[in-house]
TORTIVO-154080 format. One record per residue: x, y, z of N, C-alpha, C, CB in turn. Coordinates in nm, 2 decimals. Glycine has a CB too. Layout:
<sites>
SITE    n_xx    n_yy    n_zz   ca_xx   ca_yy   ca_zz    c_xx    c_yy    c_zz   cb_xx   cb_yy   cb_zz
SITE       X       Y       Z       X       Y       Z       X       Y       Z       X       Y       Z
...
</sites>
This chain:
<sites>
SITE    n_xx    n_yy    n_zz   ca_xx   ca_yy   ca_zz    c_xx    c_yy    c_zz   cb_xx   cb_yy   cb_zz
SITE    0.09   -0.12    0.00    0.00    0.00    0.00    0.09    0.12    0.00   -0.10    0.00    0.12
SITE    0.06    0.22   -0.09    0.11    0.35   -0.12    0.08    0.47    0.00    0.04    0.38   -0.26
SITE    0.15    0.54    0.04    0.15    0.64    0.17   -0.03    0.72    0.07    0.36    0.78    0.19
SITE   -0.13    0.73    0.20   -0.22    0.83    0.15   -0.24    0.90    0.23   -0.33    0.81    0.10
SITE   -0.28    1.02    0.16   -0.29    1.14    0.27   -0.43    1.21    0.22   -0.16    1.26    0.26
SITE   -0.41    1.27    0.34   -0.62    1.34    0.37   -0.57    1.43    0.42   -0.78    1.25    0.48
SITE   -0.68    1.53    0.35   -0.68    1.67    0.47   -0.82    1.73    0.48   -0.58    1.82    0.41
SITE   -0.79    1.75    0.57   -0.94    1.86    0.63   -0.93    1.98    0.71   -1.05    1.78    0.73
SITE   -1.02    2.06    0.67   -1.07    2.22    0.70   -1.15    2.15    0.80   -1.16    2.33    0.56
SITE   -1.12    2.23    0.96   -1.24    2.18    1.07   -1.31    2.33    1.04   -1.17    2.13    1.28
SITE   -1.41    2.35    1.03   -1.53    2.47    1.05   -1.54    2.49    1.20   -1.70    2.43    0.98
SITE   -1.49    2.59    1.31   -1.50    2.55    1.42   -1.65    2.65    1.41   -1.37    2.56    1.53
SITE   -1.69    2.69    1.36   -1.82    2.78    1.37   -1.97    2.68    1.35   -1.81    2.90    1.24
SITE   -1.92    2.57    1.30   -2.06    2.49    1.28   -2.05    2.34    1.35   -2.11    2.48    1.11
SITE   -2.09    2.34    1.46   -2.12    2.22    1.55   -2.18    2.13    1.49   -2.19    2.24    1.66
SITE   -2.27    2.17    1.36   -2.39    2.04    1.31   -2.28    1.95    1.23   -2.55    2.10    1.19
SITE   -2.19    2.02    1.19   -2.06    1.90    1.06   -1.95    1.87    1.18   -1.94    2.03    0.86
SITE   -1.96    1.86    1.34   -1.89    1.78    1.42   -1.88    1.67    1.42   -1.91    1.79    1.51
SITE   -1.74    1.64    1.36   -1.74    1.48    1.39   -1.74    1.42    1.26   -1.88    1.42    1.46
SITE   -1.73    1.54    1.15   -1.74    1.45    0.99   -1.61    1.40    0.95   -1.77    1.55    0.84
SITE   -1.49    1.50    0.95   -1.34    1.50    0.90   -1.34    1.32    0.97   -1.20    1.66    0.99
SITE   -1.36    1.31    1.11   -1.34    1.22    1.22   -1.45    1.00    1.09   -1.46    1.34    1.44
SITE   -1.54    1.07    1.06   -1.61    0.99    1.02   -1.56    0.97    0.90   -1.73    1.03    1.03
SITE   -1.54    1.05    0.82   -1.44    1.01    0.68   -1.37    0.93    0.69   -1.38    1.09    0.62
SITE   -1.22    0.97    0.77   -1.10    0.87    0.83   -1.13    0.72    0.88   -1.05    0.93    0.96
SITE   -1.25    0.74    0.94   -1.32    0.60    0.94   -1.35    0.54    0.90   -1.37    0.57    0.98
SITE   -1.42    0.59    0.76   -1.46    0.50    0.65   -1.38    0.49    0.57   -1.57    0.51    0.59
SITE   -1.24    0.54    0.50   -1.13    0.54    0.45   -1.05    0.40    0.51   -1.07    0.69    0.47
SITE   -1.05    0.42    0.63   -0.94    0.30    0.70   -1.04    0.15    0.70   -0.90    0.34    0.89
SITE   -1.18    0.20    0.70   -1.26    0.03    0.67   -1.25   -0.02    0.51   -1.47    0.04    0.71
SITE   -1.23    0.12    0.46   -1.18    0.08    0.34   -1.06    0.04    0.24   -1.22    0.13    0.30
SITE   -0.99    0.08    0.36   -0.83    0.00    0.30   -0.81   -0.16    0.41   -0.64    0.15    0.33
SITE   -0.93   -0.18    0.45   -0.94   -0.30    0.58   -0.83   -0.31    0.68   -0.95   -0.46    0.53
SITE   -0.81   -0.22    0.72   -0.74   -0.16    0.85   -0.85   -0.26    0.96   -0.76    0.06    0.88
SITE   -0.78   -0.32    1.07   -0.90   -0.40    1.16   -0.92   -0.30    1.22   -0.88   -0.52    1.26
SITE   -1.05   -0.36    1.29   -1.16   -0.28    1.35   -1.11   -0.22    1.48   -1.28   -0.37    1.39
SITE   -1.02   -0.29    1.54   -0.94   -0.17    1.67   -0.84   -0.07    1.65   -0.87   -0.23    1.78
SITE   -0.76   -0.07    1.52   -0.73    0.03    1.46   -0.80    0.12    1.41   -0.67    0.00    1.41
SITE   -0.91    0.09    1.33   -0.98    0.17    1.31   -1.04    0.30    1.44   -1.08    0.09    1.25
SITE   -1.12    0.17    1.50   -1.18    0.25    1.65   -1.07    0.35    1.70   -1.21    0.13    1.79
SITE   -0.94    0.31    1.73   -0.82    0.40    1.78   -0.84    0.59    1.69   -0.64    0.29    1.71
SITE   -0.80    0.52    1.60   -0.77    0.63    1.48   -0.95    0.73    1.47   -0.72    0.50    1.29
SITE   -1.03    0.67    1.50   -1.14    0.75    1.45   -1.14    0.80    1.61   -1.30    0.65    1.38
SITE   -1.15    0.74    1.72   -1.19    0.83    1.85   -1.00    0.98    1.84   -1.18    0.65    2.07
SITE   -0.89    0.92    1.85   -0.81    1.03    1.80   -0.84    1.16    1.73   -0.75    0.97    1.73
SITE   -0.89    1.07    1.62   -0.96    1.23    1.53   -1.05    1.29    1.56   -1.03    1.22    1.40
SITE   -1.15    1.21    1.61   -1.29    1.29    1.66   -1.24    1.39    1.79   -1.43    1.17    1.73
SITE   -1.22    1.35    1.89   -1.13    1.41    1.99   -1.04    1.52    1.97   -1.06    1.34    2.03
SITE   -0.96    1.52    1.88   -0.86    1.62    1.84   -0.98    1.71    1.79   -0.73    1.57    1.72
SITE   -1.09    1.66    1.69   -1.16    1.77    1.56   -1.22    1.88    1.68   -1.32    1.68    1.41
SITE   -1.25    1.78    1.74   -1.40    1.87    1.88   -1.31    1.92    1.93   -1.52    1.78    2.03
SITE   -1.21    1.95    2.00   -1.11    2.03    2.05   -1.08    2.12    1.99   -1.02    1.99    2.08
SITE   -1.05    2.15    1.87   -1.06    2.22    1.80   -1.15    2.36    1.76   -1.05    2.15    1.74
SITE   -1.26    2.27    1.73   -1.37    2.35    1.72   -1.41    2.43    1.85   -1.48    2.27    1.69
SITE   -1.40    2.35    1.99   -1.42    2.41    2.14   -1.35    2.51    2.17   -1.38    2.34    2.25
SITE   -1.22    2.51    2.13   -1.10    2.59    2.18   -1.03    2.72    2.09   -0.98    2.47    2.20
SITE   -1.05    2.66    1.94   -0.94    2.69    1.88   -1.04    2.77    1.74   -0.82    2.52    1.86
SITE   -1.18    2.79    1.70   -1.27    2.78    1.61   -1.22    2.74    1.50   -1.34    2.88    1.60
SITE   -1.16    2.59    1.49   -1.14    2.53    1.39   -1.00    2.53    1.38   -1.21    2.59    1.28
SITE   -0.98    2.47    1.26   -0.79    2.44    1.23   -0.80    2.32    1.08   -0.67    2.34    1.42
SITE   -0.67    2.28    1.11   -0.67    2.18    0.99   -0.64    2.03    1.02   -0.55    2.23    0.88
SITE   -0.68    1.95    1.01   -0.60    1.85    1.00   -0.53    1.74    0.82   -0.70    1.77    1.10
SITE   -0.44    1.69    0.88   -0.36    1.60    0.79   -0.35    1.49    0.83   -0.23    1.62    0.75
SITE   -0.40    1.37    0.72   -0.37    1.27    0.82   -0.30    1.15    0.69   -0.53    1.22    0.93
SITE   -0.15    1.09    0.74   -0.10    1.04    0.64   -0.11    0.86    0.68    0.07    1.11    0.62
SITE   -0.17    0.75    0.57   -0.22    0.66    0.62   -0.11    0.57    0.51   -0.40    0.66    0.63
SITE   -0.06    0.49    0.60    0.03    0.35    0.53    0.02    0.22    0.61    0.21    0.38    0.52
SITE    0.05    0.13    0.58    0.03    0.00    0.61    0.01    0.00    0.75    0.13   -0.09    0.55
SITE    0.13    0.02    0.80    0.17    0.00    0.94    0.18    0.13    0.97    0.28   -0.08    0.97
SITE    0.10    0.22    1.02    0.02    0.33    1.07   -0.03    0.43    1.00    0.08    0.39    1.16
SITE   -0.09    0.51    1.12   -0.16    0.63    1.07   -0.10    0.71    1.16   -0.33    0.63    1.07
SITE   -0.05    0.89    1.08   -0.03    0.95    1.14   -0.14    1.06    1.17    0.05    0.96    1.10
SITE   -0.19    1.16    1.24   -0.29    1.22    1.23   -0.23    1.37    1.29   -0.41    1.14    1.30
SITE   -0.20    1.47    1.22   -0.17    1.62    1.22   -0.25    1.71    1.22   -0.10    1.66    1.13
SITE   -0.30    1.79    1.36   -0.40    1.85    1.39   -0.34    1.95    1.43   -0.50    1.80    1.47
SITE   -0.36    2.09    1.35   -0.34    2.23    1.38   -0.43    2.33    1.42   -0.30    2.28    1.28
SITE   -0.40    2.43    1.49   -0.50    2.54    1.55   -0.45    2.65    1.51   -0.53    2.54    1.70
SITE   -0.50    2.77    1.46   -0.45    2.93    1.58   -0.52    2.96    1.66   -0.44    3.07    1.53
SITE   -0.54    2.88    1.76   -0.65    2.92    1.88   -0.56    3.01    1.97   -0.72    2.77    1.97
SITE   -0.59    2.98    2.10   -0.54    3.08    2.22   -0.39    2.97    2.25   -0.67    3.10    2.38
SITE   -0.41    2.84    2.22   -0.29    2.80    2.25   -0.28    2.72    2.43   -0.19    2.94    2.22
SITE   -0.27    2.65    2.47   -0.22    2.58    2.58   -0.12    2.63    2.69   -0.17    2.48    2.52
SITE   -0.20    2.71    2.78   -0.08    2.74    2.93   -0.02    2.66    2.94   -0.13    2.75    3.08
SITE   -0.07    2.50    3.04    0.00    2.44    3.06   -0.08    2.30    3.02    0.05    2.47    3.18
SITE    0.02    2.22    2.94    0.00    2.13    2.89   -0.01    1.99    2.96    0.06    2.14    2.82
SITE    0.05    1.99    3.09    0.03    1.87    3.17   -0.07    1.86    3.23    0.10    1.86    3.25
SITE   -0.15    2.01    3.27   -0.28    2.04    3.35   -0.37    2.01    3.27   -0.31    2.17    3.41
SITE   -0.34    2.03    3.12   -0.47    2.04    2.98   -0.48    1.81    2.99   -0.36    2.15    2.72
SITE   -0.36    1.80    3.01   -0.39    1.64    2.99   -0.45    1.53    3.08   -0.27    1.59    2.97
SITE   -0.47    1.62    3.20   -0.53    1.61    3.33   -0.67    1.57    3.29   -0.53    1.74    3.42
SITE   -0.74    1.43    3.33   -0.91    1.45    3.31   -1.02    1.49    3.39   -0.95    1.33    3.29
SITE   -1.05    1.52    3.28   -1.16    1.64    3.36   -1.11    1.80    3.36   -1.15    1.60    3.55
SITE   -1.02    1.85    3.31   -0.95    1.94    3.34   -1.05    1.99    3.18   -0.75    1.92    3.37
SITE   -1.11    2.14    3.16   -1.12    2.22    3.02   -1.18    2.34    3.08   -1.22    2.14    2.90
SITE   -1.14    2.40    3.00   -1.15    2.54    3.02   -1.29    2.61    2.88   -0.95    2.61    3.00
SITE   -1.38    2.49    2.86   -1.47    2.53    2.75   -1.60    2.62    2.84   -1.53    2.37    2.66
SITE   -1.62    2.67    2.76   -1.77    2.81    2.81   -1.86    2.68    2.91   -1.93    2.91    2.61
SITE   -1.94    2.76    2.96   -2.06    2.70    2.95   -2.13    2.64    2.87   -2.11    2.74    2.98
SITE   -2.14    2.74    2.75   -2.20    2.73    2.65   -2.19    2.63    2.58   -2.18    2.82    2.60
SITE   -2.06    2.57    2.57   -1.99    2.42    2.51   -2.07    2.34    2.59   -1.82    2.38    2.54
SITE   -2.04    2.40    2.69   -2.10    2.23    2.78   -2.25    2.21    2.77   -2.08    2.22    2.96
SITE   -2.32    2.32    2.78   -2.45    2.27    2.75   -2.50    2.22    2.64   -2.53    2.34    2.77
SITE   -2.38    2.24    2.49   -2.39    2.15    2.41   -2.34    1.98    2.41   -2.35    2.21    2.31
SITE   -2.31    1.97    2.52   -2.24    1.87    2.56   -2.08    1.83    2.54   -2.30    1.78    2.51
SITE   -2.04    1.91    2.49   -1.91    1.89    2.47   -1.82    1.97    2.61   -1.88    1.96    2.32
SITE   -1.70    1.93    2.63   -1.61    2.06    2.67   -1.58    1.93    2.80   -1.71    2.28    2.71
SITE   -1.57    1.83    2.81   -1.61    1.76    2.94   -1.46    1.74    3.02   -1.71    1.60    2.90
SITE   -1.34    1.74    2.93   -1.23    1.76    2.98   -1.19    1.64    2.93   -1.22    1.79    3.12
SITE   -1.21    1.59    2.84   -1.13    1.40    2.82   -1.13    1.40    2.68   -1.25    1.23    2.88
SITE   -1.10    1.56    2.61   -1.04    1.53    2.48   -0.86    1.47    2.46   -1.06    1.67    2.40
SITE   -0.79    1.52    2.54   -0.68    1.50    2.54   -0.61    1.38    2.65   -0.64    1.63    2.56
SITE   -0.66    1.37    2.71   -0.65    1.21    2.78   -0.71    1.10    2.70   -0.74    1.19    2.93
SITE   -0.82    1.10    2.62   -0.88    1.04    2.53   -0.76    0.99    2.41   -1.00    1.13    2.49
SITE   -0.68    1.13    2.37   -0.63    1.11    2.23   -0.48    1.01    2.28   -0.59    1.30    2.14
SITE   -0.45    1.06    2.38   -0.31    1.02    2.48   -0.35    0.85    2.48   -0.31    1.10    2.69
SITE   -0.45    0.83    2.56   -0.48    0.64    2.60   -0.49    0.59    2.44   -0.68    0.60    2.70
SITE   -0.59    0.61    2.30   -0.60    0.56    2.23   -0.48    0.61    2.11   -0.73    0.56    2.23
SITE   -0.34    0.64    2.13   -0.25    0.67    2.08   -0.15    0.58    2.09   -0.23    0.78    2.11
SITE   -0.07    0.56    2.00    0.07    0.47    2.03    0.21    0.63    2.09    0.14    0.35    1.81
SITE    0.15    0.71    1.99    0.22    0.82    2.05    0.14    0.98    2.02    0.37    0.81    1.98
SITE    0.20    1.04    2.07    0.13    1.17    2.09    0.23    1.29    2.16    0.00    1.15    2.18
SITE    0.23    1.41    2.03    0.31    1.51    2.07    0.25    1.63    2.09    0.39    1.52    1.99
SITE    0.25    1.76    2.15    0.15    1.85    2.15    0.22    1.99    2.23    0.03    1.78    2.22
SITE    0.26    2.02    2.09    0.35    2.19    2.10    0.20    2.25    2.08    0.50    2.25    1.94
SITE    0.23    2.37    2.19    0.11    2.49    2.17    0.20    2.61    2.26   -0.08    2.44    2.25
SITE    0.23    2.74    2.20    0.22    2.82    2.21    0.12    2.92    2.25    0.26    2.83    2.14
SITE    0.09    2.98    2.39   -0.03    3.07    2.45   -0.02    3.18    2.26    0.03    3.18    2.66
SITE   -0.13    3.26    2.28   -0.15    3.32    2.16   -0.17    3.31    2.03   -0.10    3.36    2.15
SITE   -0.06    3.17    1.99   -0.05    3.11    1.83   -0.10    3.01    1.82    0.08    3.08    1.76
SITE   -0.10    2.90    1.90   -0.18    2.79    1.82   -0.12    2.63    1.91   -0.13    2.81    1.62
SITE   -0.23    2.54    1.84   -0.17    2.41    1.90   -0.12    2.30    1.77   -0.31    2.34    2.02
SITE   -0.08    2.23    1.83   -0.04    2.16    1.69   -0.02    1.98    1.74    0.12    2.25    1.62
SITE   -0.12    1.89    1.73   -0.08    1.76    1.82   -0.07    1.68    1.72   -0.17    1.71    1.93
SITE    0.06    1.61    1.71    0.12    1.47    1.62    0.06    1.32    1.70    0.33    1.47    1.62
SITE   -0.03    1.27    1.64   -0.06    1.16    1.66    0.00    1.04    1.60   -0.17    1.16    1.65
SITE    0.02    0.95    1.65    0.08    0.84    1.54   -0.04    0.72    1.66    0.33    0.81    1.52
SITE   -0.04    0.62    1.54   -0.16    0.50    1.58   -0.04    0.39    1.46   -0.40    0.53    1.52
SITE   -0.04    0.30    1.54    0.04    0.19    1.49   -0.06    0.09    1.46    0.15    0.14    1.57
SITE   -0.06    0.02    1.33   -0.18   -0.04    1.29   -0.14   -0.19    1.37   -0.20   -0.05    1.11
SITE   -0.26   -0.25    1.40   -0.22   -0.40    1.45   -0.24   -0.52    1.36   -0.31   -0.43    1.57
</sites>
């Protein structure tokens, strides 16, 4: 299998297309028959990263480069960027409005979420400029 790559524009302004970029990746990997817990890995990763995005950051980009034996997944922001990043990985820990939360989101287990269902995970953010988290998922 040949390296493929996907990209997506997250819209952080429209909550109703939450979760699509995340749903594509998923049906892309059932379609190159990636098994089903790689899949699952790789789709909760994305979804997680996309909604963070949209919560925090109104939107960004993701890349995500898919070969035999893994998937990488490259999620950018210019949001406000990450104080501290050990407290953001903390569950339970988010700093989303209210307003998020009464849409149900903002619950604090995007980034513990992406961490547990990751083989690895990197996550430079600059307060002011932006976040930027390297996922890698090793296929099984």
């Amino acid at each position: 299998m040949s390296k493929l790559n996907l990209y997506y524009d997250i819209d952080g302004s429209d909550f109703m297309s939450a979760g699509e970029a995340s749903s594509d990746v998923k049906r892309v990997l059932k379609q190159l028959n990636f098994d089903s817990e790689t899949v699952r890995r790789a789709a909760i990763c994305m979804y997680e990263g996309e909604i963070n995005m949209m919560i925090h950051a109104n939107g960004g980009t993701a890349d995500v480069s898919i070969e035999a034996s893994d998937i990488e997944i490259v999620l950018r922001d210019m949001g406000p960027g990450i104080a501290d990043i050990e407290q953001a990985m903390q569950e339970g820990f988010s700093t989303a409005t209210q307003e998020i939360r009464e849409l149900g989101f903002g619950a604090g287990m995007g980034l513990p979420n992406i961490k547990r269902h990751s083989d690895e995970l990197d996550v430079q953010s600059q307060v002011g400029v932006g976040t930027t988290l390297t996922i890698r998922i090793v296929a099984s």
